[in-house]
C-alpha positions in Angstrom: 86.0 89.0 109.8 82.4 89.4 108.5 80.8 89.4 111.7 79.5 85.6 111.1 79.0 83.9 114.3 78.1 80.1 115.0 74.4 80.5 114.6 74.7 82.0 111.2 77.0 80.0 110.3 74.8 77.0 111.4 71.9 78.3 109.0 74.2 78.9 106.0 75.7 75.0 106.6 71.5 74.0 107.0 70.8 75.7 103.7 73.8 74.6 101.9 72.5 71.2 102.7 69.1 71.5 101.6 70.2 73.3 98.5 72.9 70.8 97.3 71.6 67.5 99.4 74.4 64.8 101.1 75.5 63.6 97.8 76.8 67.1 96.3 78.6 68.8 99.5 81.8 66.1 99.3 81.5 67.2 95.7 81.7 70.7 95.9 84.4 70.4 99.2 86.5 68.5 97.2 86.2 71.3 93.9 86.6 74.4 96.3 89.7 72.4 97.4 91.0 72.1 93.9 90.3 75.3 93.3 92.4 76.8 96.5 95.2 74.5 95.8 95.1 75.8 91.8 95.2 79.1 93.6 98.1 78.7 96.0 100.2 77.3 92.6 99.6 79.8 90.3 100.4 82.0 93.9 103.7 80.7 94.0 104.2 80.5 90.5 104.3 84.2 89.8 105.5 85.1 92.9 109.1 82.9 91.5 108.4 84.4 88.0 108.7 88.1 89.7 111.7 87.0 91.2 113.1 85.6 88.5 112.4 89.3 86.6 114.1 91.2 89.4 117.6 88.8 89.8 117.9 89.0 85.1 117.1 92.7 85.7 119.9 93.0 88.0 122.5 91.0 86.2 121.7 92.5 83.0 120.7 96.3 83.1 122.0 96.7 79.5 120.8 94.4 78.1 116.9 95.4 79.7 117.7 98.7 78.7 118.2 97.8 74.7 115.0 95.8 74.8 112.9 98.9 76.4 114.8 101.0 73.8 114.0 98.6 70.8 109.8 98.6 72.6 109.9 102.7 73.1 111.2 102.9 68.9 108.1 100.8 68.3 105.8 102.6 69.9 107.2 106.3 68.9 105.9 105.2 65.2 102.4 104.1 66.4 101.8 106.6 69.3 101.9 111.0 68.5 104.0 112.9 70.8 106.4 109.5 71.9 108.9 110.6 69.3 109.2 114.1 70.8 109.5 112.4 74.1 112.1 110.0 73.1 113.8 112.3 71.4 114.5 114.7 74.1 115.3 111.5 76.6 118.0 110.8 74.5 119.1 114.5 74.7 119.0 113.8 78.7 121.1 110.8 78.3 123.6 111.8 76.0 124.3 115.3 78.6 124.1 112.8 81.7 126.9 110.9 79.6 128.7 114.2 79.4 128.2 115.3 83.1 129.6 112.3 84.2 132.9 112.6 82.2 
């Protein structure tokens, strides 16, 4: 991957071990381990949060669509030029509404 072969990798191991000595390296193996493990958890964790997000978004469209509504009326007061926008989206909607009747 980097281009580390055994030699290097024989000199980083021999200056690990003169850095850290004998007592620290099953100390640090066993932290980098926690650490990896804490990683593959939090991993998997949002990986079943996003899933979660996808199956609620697909059995309840309205319902997502009133809470984006409810966030884009918030941010039209705070934010120049959202108002406008929002405005003329609900123009779009209301002739898609029409088109489709």
């Amino acid at each position: 991957m980097f281009g580390l072969g055994t030699p290097e990798l024989i000199v980083i191991g021999v200056v690990v071990f003169l850095l850290f000595g004998a007592k620290r390296i099953p100390e640090i193996g066993k932290g980098l381990g926690g650490a990896i493990r804490e990683f593959r958890d939090a991993r998997k964790d949002i990986s079943s949060d996003s899933d979660a997000t996808r199956q609620t978004k697909r059995e309840n469209p309205k319902q997502q669509a009133s809470v984006e509504s409810r966030l884009a009326k918030k941010m039209g007061d705070q934010i120049p030029g959202v108002k406008q926008a929002m405005v003329l989206k609900e123009k779009v909607d209301k002739v898609k509404e029409i088109m489709k009747s």
